[in-house]
BAVO-511114 format. One record per atom (N, C-alpha, C, O): x, y, z. Coordinates in steps of 0.1 Angstrom, whole numbers, plus 5000, padded with zeros to 4 digits. Last residue first. Layout:
XYZ/...
***
This chain:
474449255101/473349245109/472349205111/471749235121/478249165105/476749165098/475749175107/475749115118/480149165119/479849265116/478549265107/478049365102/480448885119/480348905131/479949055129/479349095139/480348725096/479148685104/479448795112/478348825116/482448905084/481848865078/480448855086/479548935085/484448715103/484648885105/483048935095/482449025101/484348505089/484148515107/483948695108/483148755114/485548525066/484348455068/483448475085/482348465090/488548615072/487048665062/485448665068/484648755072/489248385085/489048515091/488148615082/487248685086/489148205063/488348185073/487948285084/486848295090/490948295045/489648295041/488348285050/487148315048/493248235061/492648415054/491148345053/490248375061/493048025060/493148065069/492748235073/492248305082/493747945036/492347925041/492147975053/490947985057/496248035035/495148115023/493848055031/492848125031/497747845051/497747985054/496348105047/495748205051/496947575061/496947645048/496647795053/495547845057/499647415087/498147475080/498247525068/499347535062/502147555101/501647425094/500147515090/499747635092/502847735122/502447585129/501847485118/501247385120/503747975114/504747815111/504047695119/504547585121/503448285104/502548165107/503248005101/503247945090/505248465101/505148425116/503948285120/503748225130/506648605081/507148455084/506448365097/506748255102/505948885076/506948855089/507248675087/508248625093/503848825059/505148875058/506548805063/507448735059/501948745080/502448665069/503448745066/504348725074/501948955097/502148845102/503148775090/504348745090/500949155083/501949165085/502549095090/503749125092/498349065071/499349015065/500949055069/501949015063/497149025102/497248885091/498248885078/498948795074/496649315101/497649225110/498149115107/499249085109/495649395081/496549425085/497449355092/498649345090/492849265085/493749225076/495049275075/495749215068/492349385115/492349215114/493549165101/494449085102/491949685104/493149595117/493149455115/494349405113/490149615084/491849705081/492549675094/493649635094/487749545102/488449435091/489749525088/490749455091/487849705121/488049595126/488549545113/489649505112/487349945107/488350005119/488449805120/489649785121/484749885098/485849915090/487249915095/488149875088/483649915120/483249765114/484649785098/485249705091/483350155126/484050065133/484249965124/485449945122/482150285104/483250315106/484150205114/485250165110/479450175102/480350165091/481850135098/482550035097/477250175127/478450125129/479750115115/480750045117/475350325110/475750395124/477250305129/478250375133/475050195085/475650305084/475850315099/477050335100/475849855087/474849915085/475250075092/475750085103/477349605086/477549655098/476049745097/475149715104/477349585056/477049465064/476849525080/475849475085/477649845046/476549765037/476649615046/475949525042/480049905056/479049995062/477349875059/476449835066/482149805050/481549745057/480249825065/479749805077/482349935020/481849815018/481249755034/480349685034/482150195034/481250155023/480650005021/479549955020/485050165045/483850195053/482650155045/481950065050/486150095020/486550005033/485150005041/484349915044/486250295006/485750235000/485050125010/483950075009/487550525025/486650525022/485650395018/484550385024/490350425024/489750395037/488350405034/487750315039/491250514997/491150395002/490350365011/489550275008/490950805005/490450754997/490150624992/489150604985/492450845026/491150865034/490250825018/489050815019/495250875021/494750725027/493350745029/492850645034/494751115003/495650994999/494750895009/493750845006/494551295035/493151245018/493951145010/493351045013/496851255046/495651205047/494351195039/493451115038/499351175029/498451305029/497751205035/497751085032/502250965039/501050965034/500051055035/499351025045/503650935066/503751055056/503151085047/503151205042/503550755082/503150845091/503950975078/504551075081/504050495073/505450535079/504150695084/504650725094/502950275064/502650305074/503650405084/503850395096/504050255036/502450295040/502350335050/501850445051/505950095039/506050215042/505150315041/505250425044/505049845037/505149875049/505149995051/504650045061/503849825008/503349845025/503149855035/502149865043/506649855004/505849944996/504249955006/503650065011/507649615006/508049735013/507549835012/507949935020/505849404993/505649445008/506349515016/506349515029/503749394966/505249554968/504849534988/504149604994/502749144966/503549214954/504549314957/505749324954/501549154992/502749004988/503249104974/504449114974/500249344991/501149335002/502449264999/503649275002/498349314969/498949434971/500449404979/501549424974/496749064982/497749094970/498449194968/499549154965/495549235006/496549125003/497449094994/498749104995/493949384991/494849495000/495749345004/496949365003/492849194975/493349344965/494149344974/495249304971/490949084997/492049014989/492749074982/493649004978/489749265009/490449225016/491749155007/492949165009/487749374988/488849434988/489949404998/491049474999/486649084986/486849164975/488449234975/489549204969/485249045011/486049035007/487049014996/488048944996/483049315003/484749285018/485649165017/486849185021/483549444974/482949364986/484149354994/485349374994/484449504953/484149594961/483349564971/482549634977/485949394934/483849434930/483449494943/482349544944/488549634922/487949524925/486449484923/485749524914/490049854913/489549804907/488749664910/488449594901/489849984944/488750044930/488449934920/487249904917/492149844949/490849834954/489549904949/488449864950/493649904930/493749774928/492449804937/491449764931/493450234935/493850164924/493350044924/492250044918/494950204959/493450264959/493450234950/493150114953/497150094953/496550024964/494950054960/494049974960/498450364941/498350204934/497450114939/496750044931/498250534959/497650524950/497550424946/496450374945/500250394982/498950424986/498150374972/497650264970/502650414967/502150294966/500550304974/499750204973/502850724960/502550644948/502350474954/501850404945/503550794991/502150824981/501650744971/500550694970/505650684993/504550624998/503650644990/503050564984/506950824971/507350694969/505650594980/504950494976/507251094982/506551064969/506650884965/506150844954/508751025007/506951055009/506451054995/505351014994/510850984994/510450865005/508550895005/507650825003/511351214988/511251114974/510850984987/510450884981/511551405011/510051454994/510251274984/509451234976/513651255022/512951225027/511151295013/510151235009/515751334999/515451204999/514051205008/513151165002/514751624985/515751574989/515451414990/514851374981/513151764961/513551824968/514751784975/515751854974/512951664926/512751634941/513651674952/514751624952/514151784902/512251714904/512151674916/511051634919/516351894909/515751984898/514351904903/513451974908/517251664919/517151774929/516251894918/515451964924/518451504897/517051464906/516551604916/515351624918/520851574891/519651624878/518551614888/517651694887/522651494913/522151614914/521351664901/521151784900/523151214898/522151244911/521851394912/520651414914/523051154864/523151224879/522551204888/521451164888/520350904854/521051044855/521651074864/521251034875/519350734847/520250694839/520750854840/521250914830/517250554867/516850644857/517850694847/517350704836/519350444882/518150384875/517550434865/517250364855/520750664892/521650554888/520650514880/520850534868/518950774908/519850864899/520550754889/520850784878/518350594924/517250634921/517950704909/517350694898/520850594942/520750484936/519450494924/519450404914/521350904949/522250784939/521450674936/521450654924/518650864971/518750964953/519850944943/519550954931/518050584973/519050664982/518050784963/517450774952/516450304992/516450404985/516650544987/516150624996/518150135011/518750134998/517750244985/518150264973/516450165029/517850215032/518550195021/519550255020/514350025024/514350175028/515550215025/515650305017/514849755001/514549795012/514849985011/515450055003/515449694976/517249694987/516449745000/517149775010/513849594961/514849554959/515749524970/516449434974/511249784969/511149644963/512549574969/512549514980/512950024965/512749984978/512349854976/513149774983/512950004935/514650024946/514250004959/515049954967/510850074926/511049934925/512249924935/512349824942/510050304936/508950194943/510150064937/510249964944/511950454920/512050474937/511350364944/511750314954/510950424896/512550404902/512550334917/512850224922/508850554900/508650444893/509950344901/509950244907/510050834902/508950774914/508850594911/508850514920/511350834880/511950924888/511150804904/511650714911/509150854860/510150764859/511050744872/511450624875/507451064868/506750914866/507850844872/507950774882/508851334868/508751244883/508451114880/508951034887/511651174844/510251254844/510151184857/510651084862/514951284823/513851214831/512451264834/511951364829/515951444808/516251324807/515251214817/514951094816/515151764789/514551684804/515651484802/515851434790/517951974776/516651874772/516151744787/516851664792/518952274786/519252144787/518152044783/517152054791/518052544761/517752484773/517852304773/517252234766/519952754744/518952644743/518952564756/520052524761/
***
């Protein structure tokens, strides 16, 4: 009779997003992911190859989530600026490692899609792309800033978002 499953990749991947949450990169290990789920660590090698397949299954799943929360928005610019914010402040290891260069490119080209769409409808189709390429750099930077701790001269940081919105907004419209 065949050993009965104790875990699932859901659970397995689920693990993985919250342990980086917690301890950062370097604390998600396949022990510690083994530990959470309430198995061995060598049961995980049966559902994932080694740590770096559970690093790239771990981006993937916070890409998706992202595409997820920006789907579920209304799909305006600044719609999905504030999803891809909230996103950041909720899992911002989970966005950083977004950017680690292992993410499928259809994965990110599903997100990025929505991006061009919405700034296509202000820029107007020949310029979509750029005008897309500007608000994902601007909001990118804004929250990797915030993150980082880097805006300390005082002010209201959220109006401050709202204001780059608002500017980015007049400046790619036609």
């Amino acid at each position: 009779m065949p050993t009965p499953e104790r875990t699932t990749n859901a659970e397995i991947i689920a693990a993985g997003r919250d342990l980086l949450e917690d301890a950062g990169l370097a604390g998600l290990t396949m022990q510690s992911v083994a530990q959470r789920v309430g198995v061995r660590a060598p049961s995980l090698y049966k559902r994932v190859r080694d740590r770096d397949a559970l690093v790239d299954e771990v981006a993937a799943a916070s890409v998706a989530d992202l595409t997820g929360r920006l789907e579920a928005s209304d799909r305006s610019l600044e719609g999905l600026a504030r999803a891809y914010r909230a996103f950041a402040h909720e899992r911002p290891e989970g966005f950083r490692l977004m950017f680690g260069g292992t993410v499928p490119q259809a994965t990110l080209d599903r997100a990025g899609l929505m991006i061009v769409q919405s700034a296509g409808e202000l820029a107007g189709e020949a310029h979509a792309l750029d005008a897309a390429r500007l608000v994902t750099a601007w909001v990118t930077g804004f929250v990797h800033m915030e993150l980082a701790g880097a805006f300390r001269m005082g002010g209201d940081v959220d109006a401050a978002f709202d204001y780059g919105l608002a500017a980015l907004r007049r400046g790619i419209g036609v």
